[in-house]
N, C-alpha and C positions, 0 to 999 in steps of 0.2 A: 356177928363179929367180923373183925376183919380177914380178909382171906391175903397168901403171900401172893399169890398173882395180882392185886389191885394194888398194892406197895411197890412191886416191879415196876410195874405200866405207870406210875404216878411219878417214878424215881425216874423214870427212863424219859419222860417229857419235859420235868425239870431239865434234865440234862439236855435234852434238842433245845431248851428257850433258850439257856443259857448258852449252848454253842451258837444257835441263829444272832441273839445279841450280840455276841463276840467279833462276829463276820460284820454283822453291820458296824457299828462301832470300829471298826478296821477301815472298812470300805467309805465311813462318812471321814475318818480321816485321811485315808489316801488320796480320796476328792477334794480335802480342806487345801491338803497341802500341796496339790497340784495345781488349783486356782492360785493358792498364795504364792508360787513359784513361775505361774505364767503371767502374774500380774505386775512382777518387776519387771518378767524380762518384756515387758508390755510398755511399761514405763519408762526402760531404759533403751528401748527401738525409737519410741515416742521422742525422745532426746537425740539421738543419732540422728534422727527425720529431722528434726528440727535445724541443728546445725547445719545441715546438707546443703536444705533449704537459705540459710541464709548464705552459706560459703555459693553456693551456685546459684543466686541474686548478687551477690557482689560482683563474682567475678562476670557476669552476665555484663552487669550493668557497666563496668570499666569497659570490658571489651567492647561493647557495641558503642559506645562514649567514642573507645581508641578509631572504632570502624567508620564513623559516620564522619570523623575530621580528616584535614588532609595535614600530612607531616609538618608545613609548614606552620600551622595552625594550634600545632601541640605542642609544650614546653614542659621540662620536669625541674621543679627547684625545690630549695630548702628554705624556710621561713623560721629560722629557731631549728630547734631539733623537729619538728614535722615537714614532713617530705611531701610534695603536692605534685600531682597531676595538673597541666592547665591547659583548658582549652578557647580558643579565641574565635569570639564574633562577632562580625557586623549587622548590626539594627540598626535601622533606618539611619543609617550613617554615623550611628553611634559604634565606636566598638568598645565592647565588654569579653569579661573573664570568667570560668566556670572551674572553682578549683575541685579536684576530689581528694580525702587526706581522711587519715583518721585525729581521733582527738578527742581526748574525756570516754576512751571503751565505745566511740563509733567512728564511724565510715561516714564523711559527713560530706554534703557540696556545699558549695559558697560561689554565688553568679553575682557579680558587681563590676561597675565599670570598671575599662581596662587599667588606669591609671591610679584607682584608689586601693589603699594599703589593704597588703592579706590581711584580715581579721579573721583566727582557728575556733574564736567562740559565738563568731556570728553566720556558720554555717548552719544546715539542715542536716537533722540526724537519718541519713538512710536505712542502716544495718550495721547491729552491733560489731567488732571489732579492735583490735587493743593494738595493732600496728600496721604501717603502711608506710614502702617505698618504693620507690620509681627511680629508674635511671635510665638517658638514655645517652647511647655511644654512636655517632650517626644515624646508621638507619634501622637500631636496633631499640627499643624502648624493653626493660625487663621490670616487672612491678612485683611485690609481693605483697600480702594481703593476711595478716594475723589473727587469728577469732579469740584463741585464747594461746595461753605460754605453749601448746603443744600442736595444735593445728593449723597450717599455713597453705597456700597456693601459692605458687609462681608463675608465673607468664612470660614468655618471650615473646613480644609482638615485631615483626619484621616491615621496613617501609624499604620502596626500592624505588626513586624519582618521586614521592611522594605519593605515589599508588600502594594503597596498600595489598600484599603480595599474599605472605600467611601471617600464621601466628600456630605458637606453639604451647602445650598445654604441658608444662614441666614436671608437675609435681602436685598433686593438693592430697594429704594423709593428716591423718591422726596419730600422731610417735605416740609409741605410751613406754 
Protein backbone atom coordinates (compact mmCIF):
# COMPACT_ATOMS: atom_id res chain seq x y z
CA UNK A 1 0.00 0.00 0.00
CA UNK A 2 0.96 3.30 0.01
CA UNK A 3 2.94 4.85 2.87
CA UNK A 4 2.41 8.85 4.03
CA UNK A 5 6.26 9.39 3.85
CA UNK A 6 6.27 8.53 -0.17
CA UNK A 7 3.20 11.16 -0.64
CA UNK A 8 5.36 13.78 1.30
CA UNK A 9 8.61 13.21 -0.77
CA UNK A 10 6.59 13.10 -4.07
CA UNK A 11 4.61 16.46 -3.07
CA UNK A 12 7.60 18.03 -1.94
CA UNK A 13 9.54 17.59 -5.47
CA UNK A 14 6.63 18.58 -7.40
CA UNK A 15 6.90 21.53 -5.52
CA UNK A 16 10.99 22.17 -6.11
CA UNK A 17 10.11 21.40 -10.36
CA UNK A 18 7.72 23.81 -10.11
CA UNK A 19 9.71 26.60 -8.17
CA UNK A 20 13.07 25.53 -10.35
CA UNK A 21 10.60 26.26 -13.54
CA UNK A 22 9.42 29.47 -12.04
CA UNK A 23 13.05 30.80 -11.65
CA UNK A 24 13.89 29.75 -14.97
CA UNK A 25 11.01 31.21 -16.74
CA UNK A 26 11.85 34.50 -14.91
CA UNK A 27 15.42 34.43 -15.68
CA UNK A 28 14.77 33.51 -19.64
CA UNK A 29 12.63 36.57 -19.44
CA UNK A 30 14.75 39.00 -17.65
CA UNK A 31 17.50 37.97 -20.41
CA UNK A 32 14.68 38.32 -23.36
CA UNK A 33 14.20 41.62 -22.20
CA UNK A 34 17.50 42.96 -21.62
CA UNK A 35 18.75 41.86 -25.22
CA UNK A 36 15.30 43.52 -26.45
CA UNK A 37 16.24 46.69 -24.49
CA UNK A 38 20.12 46.75 -25.46
CA UNK A 39 19.20 46.15 -28.92
CA UNK A 40 17.40 49.63 -29.49
CA UNK A 41 19.70 51.28 -27.61
CA UNK A 42 22.15 49.49 -30.06
CA UNK A 43 20.27 50.71 -32.96
CA UNK A 44 19.77 54.10 -31.86
CA UNK A 45 23.86 54.65 -31.05
CA UNK A 46 24.13 53.12 -34.60
CA UNK A 47 22.20 56.30 -35.76
CA UNK A 48 23.88 58.80 -33.53
CA UNK A 49 27.31 57.21 -35.21
CA UNK A 50 26.03 57.80 -38.30
CA UNK A 51 24.99 61.30 -38.39
CA UNK A 52 28.24 62.24 -36.48
CA UNK A 53 29.81 60.67 -39.28
CA UNK A 54 28.43 62.54 -41.79
CA UNK A 55 28.15 66.10 -39.98
CA UNK A 56 32.01 65.60 -39.26
CA UNK A 57 32.73 64.65 -43.35
CA UNK A 58 31.07 67.73 -44.12
CA UNK A 59 32.34 70.02 -42.10
CA UNK A 60 35.88 68.29 -42.81
CA UNK A 61 35.44 68.65 -46.24
CA UNK A 62 34.34 72.61 -46.43
CA UNK A 63 37.09 73.27 -44.02
CA UNK A 64 39.90 71.76 -45.73
CA UNK A 65 38.12 73.22 -49.17
CA UNK A 66 38.24 76.93 -47.06
CA UNK A 67 42.11 75.72 -46.02
CA UNK A 68 43.79 74.75 -49.23
CA UNK A 69 42.45 78.42 -51.14
CA UNK A 70 43.66 81.66 -50.73
CA UNK A 71 40.97 84.46 -49.79
CA UNK A 72 41.24 85.82 -52.95
CA UNK A 73 40.23 82.88 -54.58
CA UNK A 74 37.04 82.27 -52.41
CA UNK A 75 33.70 83.87 -53.00
CA UNK A 76 30.13 83.25 -51.25
CA UNK A 77 26.91 84.09 -53.32
CA UNK A 78 23.23 83.37 -53.76
CA UNK A 79 21.90 81.72 -56.89
CA UNK A 80 17.94 81.68 -56.14
CA UNK A 81 17.49 80.97 -52.51
CA UNK A 82 20.77 78.34 -52.46
CA UNK A 83 23.70 79.81 -50.94
CA UNK A 84 27.18 78.63 -52.54
CA UNK A 85 30.60 78.49 -51.42
CA UNK A 86 32.97 79.17 -54.62
CA UNK A 87 36.20 78.46 -55.13
CA UNK A 88 38.46 79.54 -58.13
CA UNK A 89 41.09 77.82 -60.48
CA UNK A 90 43.56 77.82 -62.94
CA UNK A 91 44.04 74.65 -65.26
CA UNK A 92 46.19 74.98 -67.82
CA UNK A 93 45.28 78.45 -68.29
CA UNK A 94 41.77 77.72 -68.07
CA UNK A 95 39.97 79.06 -65.13
CA UNK A 96 37.08 77.12 -63.54
CA UNK A 97 34.72 77.23 -60.42
CA UNK A 98 34.09 74.61 -57.56
CA UNK A 99 30.67 75.48 -56.01
CA UNK A 100 29.70 73.60 -52.62
CA UNK A 101 25.75 74.32 -51.53
CA UNK A 102 23.20 72.07 -50.54
CA UNK A 103 20.03 71.11 -52.73
CA UNK A 104 17.43 68.26 -53.01
CA UNK A 105 18.45 67.02 -48.98
CA UNK A 106 22.44 67.18 -50.03
CA UNK A 107 25.64 68.82 -49.66
CA UNK A 108 26.55 68.72 -53.38
CA UNK A 109 29.70 70.31 -55.44
CA UNK A 110 29.48 71.55 -58.93
CA UNK A 111 33.33 72.31 -60.73
CA UNK A 112 32.57 73.92 -64.29
CA UNK A 113 34.24 76.57 -65.96
CA UNK A 114 34.57 80.00 -64.50
CA UNK A 115 32.01 81.83 -66.74
CA UNK A 116 29.28 79.12 -67.14
CA UNK A 117 25.82 79.48 -65.28
CA UNK A 118 25.37 77.89 -61.56
CA UNK A 119 23.52 74.81 -62.42
CA UNK A 120 22.02 73.34 -58.25
CA UNK A 121 21.04 70.11 -60.33
CA UNK A 122 24.13 69.38 -62.10
CA UNK A 123 26.25 69.03 -59.07
CA UNK A 124 27.62 65.73 -57.10
CA UNK A 125 25.94 64.52 -54.32
CA UNK A 126 28.53 64.46 -51.28
CA UNK A 127 26.64 64.11 -47.92
CA UNK A 128 23.13 64.14 -47.10
CA UNK A 129 22.04 67.65 -45.78
CA UNK A 130 18.84 69.85 -46.01
CA UNK A 131 20.57 73.48 -45.66
CA UNK A 132 23.59 75.47 -46.27
CA UNK A 133 24.90 79.16 -45.92
CA UNK A 134 27.90 80.98 -46.26
CA UNK A 135 28.57 84.47 -45.65
CA UNK A 136 31.44 86.42 -45.70
CA UNK A 137 32.22 90.10 -44.10
CA UNK A 138 35.84 90.82 -45.07
CA UNK A 139 38.13 88.53 -43.71
CA UNK A 140 35.67 86.62 -41.85
CA UNK A 141 33.64 83.69 -44.02
CA UNK A 142 30.82 82.19 -41.41
CA UNK A 143 28.99 78.87 -43.02
CA UNK A 144 26.38 76.77 -41.56
CA UNK A 145 25.59 73.44 -42.55
CA UNK A 146 21.90 71.72 -41.83
CA UNK A 147 21.54 67.73 -41.67
CA UNK A 148 18.19 67.71 -40.59
CA UNK A 149 15.24 70.58 -39.01
CA UNK A 150 17.34 70.03 -35.69
CA UNK A 151 21.04 69.47 -36.20
CA UNK A 152 23.26 72.25 -37.47
CA UNK A 153 27.24 73.25 -37.37
CA UNK A 154 28.52 76.61 -37.70
CA UNK A 155 31.93 77.83 -38.60
CA UNK A 156 33.60 80.91 -38.28
CA UNK A 157 36.52 80.70 -40.54
CA UNK A 158 38.93 83.90 -40.23
CA UNK A 159 41.47 85.29 -43.16
CA UNK A 160 43.88 87.90 -42.38
CA UNK A 161 46.02 89.42 -45.88
CA UNK A 162 44.84 86.22 -47.21
CA UNK A 163 46.71 83.90 -45.06
CA UNK A 164 44.63 81.91 -43.51
CA UNK A 165 44.99 82.53 -39.63
CA UNK A 166 42.22 80.30 -37.49
CA UNK A 167 38.96 79.11 -37.64
CA UNK A 168 36.65 78.56 -35.10
CA UNK A 169 34.26 75.75 -34.35
CA UNK A 170 30.98 77.60 -33.02
CA UNK A 171 28.61 75.20 -32.45
CA UNK A 172 27.49 71.61 -33.99
CA UNK A 173 24.44 69.99 -31.48
CA UNK A 174 21.35 68.11 -31.80
CA UNK A 175 18.33 70.62 -30.10
CA UNK A 176 15.73 68.21 -29.29
Amino acid sequence: MFSRSKTIKSNKSGIDMVFVLTVFVLFVCCLLASVLAFASVYKRLGNDIGKRFDTATAQTLVLQKLRSYDDADISVGKSGDIAYLGFTDMIDGDKYITYIYAYGGGLKELFVPYDAPFNADGGNTLLPAEGFTAEKDGSTICFTITYDIRHFCWFVVHYIQSLRISWRWLCCFLCT
